[in-house]
PAZA-154833 format. One line per field, with one value per residue (C-alpha): residue number from 0; chain; x, y, z. Coordinates in steps of 0.001 Angstrom, whole numbers. Example, Ala and Ser with C-alpha at 12.3 -4.5 7.8 and 13.67 -1.06 7.14 Angstrom:
2
n [0;1]
chain [A;A]
u [12300;13670]
v [-4500;-1060]
w [7800;7140]
***
This chain:
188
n [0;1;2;3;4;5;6;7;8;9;10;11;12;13;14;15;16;17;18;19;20;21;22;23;24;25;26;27;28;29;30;31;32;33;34;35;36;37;38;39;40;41;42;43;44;45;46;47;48;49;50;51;52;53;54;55;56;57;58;59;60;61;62;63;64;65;66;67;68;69;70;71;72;73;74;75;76;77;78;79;80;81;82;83;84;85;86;87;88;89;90;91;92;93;94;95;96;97;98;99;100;101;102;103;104;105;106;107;108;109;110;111;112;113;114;115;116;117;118;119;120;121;122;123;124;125;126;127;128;129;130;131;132;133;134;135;136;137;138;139;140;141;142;143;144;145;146;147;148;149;150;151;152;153;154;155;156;157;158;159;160;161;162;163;164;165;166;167;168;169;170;171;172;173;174;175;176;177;178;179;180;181;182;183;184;185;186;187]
chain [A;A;A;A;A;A;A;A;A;A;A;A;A;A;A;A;A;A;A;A;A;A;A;A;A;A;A;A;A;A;A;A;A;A;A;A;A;A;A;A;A;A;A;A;A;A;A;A;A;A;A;A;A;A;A;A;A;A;A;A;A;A;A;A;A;A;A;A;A;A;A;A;A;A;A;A;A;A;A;A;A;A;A;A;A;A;A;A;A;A;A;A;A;A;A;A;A;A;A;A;A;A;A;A;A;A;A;A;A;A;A;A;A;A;A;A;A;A;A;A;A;A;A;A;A;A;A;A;A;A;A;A;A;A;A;A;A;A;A;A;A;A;A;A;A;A;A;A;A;A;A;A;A;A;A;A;A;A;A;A;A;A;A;A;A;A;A;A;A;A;A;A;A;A;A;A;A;A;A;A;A;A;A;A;A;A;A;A]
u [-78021;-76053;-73158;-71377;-71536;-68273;-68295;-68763;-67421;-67510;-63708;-64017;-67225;-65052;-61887;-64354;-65466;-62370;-61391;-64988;-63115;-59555;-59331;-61023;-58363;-59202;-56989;-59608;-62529;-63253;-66517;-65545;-65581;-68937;-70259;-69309;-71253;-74043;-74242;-73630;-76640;-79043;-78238;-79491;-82321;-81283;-82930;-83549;-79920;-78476;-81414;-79778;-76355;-76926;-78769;-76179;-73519;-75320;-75809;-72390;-69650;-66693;-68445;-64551;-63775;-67206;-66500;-62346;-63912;-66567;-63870;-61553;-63949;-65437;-62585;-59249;-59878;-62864;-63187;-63118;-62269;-62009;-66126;-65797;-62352;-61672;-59746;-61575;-59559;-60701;-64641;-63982;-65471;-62873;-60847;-60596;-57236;-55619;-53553;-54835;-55251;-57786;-55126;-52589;-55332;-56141;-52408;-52302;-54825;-54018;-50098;-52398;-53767;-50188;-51599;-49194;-49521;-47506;-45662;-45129;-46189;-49564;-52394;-53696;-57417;-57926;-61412;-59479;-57281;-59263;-62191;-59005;-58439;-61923;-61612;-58549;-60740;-63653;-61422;-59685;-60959;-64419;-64632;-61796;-63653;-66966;-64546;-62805;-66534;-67539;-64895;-62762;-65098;-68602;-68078;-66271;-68159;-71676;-69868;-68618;-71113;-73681;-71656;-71211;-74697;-75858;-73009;-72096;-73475;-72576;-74720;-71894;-70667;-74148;-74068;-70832;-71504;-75020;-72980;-70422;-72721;-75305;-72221;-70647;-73990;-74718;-71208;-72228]
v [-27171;-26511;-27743;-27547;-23586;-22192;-20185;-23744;-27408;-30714;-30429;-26934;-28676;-31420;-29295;-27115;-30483;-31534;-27993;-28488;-31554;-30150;-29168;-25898;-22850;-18787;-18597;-20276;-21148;-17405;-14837;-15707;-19726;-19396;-17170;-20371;-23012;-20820;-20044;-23861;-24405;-21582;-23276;-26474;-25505;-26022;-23543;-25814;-26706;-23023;-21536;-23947;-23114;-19221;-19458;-21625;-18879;-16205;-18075;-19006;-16843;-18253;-20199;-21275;-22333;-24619;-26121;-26632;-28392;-30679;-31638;-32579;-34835;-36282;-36927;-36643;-37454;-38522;-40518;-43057;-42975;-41330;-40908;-40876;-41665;-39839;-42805;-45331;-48220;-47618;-48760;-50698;-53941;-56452;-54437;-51947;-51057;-47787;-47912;-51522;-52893;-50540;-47632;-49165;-50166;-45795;-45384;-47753;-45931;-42756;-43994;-45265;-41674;-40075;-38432;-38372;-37253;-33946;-36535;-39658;-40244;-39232;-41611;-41915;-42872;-39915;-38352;-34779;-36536;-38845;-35094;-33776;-36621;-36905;-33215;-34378;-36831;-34859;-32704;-35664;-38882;-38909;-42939;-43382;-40977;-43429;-46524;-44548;-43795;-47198;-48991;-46976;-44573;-45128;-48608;-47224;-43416;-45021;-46004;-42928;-40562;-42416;-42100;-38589;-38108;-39632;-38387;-34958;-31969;-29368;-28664;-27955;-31721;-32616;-30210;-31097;-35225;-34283;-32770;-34898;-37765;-35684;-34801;-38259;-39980;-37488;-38481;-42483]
w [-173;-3201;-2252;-6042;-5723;-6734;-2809;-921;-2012;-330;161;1506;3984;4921;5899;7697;10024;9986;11857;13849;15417;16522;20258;20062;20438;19961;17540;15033;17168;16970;15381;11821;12734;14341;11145;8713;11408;11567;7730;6674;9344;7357;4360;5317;7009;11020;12425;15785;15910;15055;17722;21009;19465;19622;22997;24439;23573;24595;28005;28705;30448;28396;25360;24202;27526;27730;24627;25613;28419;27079;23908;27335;28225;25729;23086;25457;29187;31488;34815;34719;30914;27807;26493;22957;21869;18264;17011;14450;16029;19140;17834;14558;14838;15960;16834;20341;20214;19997;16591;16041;12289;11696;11631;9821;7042;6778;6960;3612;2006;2558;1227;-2030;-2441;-1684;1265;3820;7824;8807;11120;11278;15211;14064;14449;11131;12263;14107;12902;11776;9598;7919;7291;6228;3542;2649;1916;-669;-2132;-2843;-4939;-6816;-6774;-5583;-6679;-3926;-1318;-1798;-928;2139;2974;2673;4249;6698;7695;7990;9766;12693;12855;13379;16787;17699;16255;18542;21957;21325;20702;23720;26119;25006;27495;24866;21873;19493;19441;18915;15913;14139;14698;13147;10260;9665;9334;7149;4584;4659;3600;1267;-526;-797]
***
């Protein structure tokens, strides 16, 4: 995949997973959202994945409502608890807390890069905000993105990517976790 064409960069991929990863609503989980995931999956060459994604839709009553529901319960609530927690403290080695060291070590980084949350309640580990600074970083300082990579992220995503992978009912989660971790090796 050329991913240095002037149509598609690696910021523009990572605020696109970054988006992939927000509870999905109609308002951008819509025809044009699914165009992008489909054309990013052409482009490298996923015909299996895309093929189960487009059957999948075209089996389901309410594909938004399906995915609203398996996003419930894999990255918000579950019996008896949460599956896949989108939080890197949560599975960071040493530390299984939610906003535990982990968090406050993004939150310093980020502070380095002068990226800043929208609010300050925000947990600064959660998966969509650290796609959305990796997406910053890949525009202007792709020597810090490697040591984000590196050290923040790929420690704690190997984790999660694997309990989504081998919990999630819903092909799309299998789909973005395959992407996310296909774009954030091909940055290291």
């Amino acid at each position: 995949m050329n991913t240095t064409s002037p149509q598609i960069s690696m910021a523009d991929i990572f605020r696109f997973l970054a988006q992939s990863m927000r509870y999905p609503d109609a308002e951008w989980f819509n025809e044009d959202f699914w165009s992008v995931l489909l054309n990013l999956l052409d482009e490298l060459q996923w015909q299996e994945d895309k093929a189960e994604l487009i059957r999948v839709k075209a089996g389901s009553k309410d594909f938004l409502e399906d995915v609203q529901i398996e996003h419930t319960r894999l990255f918000i609530n579950a019996i008896p608890h949460v599956v896949a927690a989108p939080y890197a403290s949560v599975h960071y080695k040493g530390d299984g807390t939610l906003y535990g060291i982990i968090a406050e070590q993004t939150k310093k980084f980020y502070r380095e890069k002068g990226f800043a949350l929208a609010k300050e309640s925000d947990l600064p580990d959660h998966i969509v905000y650290e796609l959305e600074f990796l997406a910053i970083l890949a525009n202007e300082d792709h020597e810090g993105q490697k040591k984000f990579l590196r050290s923040l992220f790929t420690p704690w995503f190997e984790i999660f990517k694997s309990k989504v992978l081998e919990e999630a009912h819903h092909p799309y989660y299998r789909v973005v976790m395959n992407l996310i971790d296909f774009f954030t090796r091909e940055e290291l």
